[in-house]
Backbone as JSON, one array per atom type, in Angstrom:
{
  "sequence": "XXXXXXXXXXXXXXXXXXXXXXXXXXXXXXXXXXXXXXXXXXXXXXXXXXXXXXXXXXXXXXXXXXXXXXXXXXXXXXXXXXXXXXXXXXXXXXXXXXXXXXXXXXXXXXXXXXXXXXXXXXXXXXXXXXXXXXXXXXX",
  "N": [[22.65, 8.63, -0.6], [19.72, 10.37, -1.46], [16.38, 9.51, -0.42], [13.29, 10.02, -2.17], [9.71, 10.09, -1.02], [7.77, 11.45, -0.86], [5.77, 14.03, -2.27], [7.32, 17.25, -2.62], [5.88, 20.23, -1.39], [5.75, 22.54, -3.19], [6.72, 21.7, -5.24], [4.49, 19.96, -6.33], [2.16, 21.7, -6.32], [3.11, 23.29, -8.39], [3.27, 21.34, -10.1], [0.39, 20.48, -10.14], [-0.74, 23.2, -11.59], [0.41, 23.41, -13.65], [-1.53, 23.42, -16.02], [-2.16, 20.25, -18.65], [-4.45, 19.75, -21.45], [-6.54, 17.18, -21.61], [-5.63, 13.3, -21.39], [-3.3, 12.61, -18.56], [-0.82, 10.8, -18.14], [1.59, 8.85, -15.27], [4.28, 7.91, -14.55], [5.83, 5.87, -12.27], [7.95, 4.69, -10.05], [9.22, 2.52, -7.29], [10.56, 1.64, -4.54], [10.57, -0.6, -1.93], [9.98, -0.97, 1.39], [11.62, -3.26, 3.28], [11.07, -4.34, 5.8], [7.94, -3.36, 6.24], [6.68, 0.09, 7.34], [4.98, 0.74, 9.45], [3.52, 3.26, 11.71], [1.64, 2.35, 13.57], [2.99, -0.22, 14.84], [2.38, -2.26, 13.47], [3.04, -5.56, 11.79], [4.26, -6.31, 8.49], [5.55, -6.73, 5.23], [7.19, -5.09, 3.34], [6.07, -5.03, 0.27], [3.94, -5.94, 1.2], [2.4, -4.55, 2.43], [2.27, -2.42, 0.44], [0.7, -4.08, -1.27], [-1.79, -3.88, 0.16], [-2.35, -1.39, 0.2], [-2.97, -0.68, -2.9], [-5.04, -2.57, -3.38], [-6.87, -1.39, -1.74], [-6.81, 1.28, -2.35], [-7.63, 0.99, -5.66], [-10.14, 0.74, -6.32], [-11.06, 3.15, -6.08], [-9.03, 4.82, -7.94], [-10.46, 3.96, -10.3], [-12.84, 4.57, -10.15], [-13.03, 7.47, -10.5], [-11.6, 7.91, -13.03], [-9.09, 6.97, -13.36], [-6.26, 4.23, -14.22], [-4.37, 1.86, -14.99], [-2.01, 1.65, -16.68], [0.1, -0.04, -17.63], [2.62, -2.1, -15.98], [5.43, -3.38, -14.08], [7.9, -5.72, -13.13], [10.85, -4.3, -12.65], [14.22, -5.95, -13.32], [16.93, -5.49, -14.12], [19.7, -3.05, -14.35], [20.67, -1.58, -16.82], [21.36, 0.86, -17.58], [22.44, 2.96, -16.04], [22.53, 3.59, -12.19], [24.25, 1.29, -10.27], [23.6, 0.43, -7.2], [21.28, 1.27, -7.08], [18.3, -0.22, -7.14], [14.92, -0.84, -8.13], [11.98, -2.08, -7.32], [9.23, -1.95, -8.42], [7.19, -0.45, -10.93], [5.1, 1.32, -12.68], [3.13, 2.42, -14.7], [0.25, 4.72, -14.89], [-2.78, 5.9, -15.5], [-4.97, 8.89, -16.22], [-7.96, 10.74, -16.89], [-7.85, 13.11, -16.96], [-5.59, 15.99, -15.27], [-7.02, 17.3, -13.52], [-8.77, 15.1, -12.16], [-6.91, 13.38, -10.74], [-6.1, 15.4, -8.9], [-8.68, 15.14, -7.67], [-8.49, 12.36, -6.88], [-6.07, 12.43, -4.82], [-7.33, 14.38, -2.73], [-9.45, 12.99, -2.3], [-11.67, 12.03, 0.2], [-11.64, 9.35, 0.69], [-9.19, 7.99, -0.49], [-7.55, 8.85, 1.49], [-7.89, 7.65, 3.51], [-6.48, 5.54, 3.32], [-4.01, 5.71, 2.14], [-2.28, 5.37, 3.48], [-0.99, 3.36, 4.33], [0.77, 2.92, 1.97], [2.44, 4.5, 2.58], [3.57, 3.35, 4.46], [5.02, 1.42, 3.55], [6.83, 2.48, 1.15], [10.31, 2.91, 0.41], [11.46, 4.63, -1.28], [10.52, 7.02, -3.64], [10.1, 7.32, -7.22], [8.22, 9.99, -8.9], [6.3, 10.78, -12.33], [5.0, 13.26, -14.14], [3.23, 12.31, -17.0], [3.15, 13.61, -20.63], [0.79, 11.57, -22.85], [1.35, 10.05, -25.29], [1.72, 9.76, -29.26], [1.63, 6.27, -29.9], [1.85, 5.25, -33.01], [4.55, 6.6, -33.69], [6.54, 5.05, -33.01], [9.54, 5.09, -31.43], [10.11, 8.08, -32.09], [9.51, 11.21, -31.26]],
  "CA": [[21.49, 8.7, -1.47], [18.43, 10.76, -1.02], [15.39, 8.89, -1.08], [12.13, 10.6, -2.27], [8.73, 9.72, -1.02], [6.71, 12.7, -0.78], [6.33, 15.33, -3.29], [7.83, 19.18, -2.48], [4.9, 21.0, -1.81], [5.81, 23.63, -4.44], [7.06, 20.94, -6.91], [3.65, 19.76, -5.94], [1.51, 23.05, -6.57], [3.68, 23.52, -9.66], [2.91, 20.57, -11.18], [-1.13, 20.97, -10.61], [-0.84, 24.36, -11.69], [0.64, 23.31, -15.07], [-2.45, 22.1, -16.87], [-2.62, 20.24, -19.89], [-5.66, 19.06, -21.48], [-6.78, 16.28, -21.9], [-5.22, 11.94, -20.16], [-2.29, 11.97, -18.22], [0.37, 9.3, -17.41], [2.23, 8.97, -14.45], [5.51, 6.97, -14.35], [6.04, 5.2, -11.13], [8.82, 3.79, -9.86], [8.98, 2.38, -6.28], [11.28, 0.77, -3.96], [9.75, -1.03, -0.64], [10.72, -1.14, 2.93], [12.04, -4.7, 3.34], [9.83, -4.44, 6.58], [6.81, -2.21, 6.2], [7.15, 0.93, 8.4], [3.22, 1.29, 10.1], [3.53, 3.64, 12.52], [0.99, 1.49, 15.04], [4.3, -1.24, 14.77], [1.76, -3.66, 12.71], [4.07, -6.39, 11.01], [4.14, -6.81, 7.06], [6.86, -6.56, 4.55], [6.87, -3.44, 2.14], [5.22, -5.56, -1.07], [2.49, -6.54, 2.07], [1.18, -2.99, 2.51], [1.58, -1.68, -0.62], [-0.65, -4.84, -1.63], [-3.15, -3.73, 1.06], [-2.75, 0.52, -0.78], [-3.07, -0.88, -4.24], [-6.39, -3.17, -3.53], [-7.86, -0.24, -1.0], [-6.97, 2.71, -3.48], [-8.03, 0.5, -6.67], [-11.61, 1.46, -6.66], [-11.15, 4.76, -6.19], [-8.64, 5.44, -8.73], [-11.32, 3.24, -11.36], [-14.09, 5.99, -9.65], [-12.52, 8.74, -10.54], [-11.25, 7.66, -14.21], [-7.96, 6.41, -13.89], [-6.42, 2.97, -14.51], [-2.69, 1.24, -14.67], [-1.78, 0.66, -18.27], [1.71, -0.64, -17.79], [3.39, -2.66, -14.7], [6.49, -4.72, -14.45], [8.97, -5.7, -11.94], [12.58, -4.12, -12.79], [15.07, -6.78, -12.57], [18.47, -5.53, -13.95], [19.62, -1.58, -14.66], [21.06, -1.68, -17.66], [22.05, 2.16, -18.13], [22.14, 3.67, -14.35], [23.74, 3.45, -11.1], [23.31, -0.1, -10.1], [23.38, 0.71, -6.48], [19.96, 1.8, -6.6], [17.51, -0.95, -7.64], [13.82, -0.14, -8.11], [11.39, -3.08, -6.59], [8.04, -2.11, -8.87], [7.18, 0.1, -11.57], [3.76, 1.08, -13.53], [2.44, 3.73, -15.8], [-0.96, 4.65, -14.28], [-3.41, 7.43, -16.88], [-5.58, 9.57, -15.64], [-8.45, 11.34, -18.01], [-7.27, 14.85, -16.72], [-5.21, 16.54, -14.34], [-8.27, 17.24, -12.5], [-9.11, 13.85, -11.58], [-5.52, 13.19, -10.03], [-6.16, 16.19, -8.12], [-9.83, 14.62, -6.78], [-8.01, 11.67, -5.9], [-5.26, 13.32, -3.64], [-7.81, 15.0, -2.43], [-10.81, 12.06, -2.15], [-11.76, 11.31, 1.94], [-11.51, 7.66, 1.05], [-8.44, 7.36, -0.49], [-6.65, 9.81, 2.32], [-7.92, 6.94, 4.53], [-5.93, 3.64, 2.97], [-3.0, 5.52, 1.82], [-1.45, 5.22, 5.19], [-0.47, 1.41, 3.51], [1.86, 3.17, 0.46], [3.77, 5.59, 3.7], [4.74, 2.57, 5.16], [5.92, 0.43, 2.4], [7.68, 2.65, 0.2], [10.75, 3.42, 0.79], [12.19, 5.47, -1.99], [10.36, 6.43, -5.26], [9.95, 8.79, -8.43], [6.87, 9.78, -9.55], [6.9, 11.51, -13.48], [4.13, 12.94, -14.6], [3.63, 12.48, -18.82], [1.71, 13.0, -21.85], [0.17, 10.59, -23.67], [2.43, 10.31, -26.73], [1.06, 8.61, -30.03], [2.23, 5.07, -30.85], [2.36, 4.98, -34.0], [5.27, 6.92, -34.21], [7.43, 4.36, -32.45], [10.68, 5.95, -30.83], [9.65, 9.59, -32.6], [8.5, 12.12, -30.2]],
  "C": [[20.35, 9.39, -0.75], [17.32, 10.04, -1.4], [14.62, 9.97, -0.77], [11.09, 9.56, -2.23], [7.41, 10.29, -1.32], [6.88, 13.5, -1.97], [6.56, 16.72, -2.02], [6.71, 19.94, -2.3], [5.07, 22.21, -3.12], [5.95, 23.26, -5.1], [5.49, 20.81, -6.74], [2.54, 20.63, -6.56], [2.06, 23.13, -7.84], [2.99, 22.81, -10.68], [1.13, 20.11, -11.39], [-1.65, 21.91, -11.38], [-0.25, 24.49, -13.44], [-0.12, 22.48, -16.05], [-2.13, 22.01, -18.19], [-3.92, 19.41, -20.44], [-5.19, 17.99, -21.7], [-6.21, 14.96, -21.0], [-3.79, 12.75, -19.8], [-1.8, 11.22, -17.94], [1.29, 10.17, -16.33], [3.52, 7.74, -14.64], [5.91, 6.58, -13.05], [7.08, 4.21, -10.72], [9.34, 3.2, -8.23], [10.15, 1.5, -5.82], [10.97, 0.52, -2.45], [10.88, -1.16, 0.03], [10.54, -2.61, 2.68], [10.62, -5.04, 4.96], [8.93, -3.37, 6.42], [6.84, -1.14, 7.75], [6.06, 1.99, 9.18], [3.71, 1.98, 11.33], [2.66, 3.64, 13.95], [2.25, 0.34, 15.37], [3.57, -2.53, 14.15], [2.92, -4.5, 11.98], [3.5, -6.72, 9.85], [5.04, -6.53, 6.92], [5.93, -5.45, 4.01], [5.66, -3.74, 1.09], [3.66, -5.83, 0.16], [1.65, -5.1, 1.67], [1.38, -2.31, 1.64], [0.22, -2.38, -1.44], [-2.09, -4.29, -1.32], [-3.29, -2.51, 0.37], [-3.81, 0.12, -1.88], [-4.85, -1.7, -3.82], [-7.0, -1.89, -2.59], [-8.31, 0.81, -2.11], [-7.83, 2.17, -4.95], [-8.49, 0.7, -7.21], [-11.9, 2.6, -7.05], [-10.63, 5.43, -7.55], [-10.0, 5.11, -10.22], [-12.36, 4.38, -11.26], [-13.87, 6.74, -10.51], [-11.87, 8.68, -12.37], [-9.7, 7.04, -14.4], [-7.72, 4.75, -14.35], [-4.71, 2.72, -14.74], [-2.88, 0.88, -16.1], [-0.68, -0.19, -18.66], [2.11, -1.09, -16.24], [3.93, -3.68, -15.1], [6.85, -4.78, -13.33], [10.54, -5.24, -12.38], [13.23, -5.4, -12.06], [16.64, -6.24, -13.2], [18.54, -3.94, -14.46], [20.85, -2.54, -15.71], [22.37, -0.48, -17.72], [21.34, 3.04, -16.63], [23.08, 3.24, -13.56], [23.17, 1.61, -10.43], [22.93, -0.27, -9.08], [22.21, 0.87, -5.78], [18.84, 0.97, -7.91], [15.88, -0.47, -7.38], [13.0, -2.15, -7.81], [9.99, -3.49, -7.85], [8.19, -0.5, -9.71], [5.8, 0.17, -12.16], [3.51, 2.65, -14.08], [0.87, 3.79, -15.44], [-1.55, 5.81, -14.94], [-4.59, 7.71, -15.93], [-6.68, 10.14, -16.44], [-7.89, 12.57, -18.05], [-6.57, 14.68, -14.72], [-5.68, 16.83, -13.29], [-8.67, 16.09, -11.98], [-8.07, 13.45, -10.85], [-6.1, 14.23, -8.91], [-7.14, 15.53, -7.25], [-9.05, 13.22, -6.12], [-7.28, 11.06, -4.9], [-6.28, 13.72, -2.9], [-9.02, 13.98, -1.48], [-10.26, 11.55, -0.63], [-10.98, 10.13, 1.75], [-10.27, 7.47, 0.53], [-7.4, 7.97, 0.84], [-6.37, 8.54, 3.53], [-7.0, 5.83, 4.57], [-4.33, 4.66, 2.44], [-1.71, 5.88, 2.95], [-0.17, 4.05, 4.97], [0.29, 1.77, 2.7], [2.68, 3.99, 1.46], [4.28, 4.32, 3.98], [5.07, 1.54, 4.27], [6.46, 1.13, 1.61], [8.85, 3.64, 0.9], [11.86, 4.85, 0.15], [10.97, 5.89, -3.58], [10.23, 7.51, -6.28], [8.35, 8.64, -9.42], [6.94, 10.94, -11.02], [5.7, 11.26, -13.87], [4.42, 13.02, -16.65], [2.84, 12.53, -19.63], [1.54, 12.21, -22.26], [1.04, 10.92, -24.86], [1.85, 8.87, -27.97], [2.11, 7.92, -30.52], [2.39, 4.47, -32.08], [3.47, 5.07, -34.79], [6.57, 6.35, -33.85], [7.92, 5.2, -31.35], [10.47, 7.82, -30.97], [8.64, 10.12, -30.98], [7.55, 13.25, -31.06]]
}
C-alpha cells in the first residue's frame, strides 16, 4: 500500500490553479500513527497530536472563513478493501479557494502543523463543491 500524506506539488498547483467560485468542501479522510512520529522523539499517540493540530489550527481556519461541517469516526467499510481502515474523517468548507490558499500559506498555521506530520499516517484529501440538498442523491 502506498500511503499519502502530502500533496504532489503539481497535483497541488493544479488544484489551486483550478478556480471555482464561490465555498469549497474538502473531504478528509485520515489514518493516525499508532505512536505519533515528532521528529524531536516527544511521546503521544497519533489521535494526541492531531488533537494538539486541530485545537492550534482551529482559530486560524475560523480567521480565515472556514469551518468543519461534517465529522465522524469510520467504523466498518462496507464497499472497499477492508485492509485499509480510515481512523477519522470530516468535511471542512472554505468560502473560496483563496482562503485555503491563505491558510497553507498563514505564518501561524505553518507553525502548529508540525502536530498533523506526525500523527497522520496515511490520508486523502478531496477537494468538492458545495452541492444543493435538496436534491437528495441527484447531482
Amino acid at each position: 500500500m502506498t500511503d499519502y500524506v502530502y500533496p504532489a506539488p503539481k497535483q497541488f498547483w493544479d488544484m489551486m490553479h483550478n478556480v471555482s467560485d464561490g465555498p469549497i468542501e474538502f473531504l478528509n479522510l485520515i489514518c493516525f500513527y499508532e505512536k505519533a512520529n515528532y521528529p524531536d522523539g516527544r511521546e503521544a499517540t497519533g489521535v494526541e497530536a492531531y488533537n494538539a493540530y486541530a485545537k492550534a489550527a482551529g482559530p486560524i481556519y475560523e480567521r480565515l472563513g472556514g469551518k468543519i461541517l461534517w465529522r465522524g469516526i469510520p467504523d466498518f467499510v462496507v464497499i472497499g478493501p477492508q485492509e485499509h481502515q480510515w481512523d477519522f474523517a470530516y468535511i471542512a468548507e472554505f468560502p473560496s479557494l483563496e482562503a485555503y490558499g491563505e491558510l497553507v500559506g498563514d505564518l501561524a498555521y505553518q507553525a502548529v502543523v508540525f502536530h498533523r506530520q506526525a500523527a497522520v499516517k496515511d490520508t486523502r484529501l478531496i477537494r468538492m463543491k458545495p452541492n444543493d440538498l435538496d436534491r437528495g442523491f441527484q447531482i
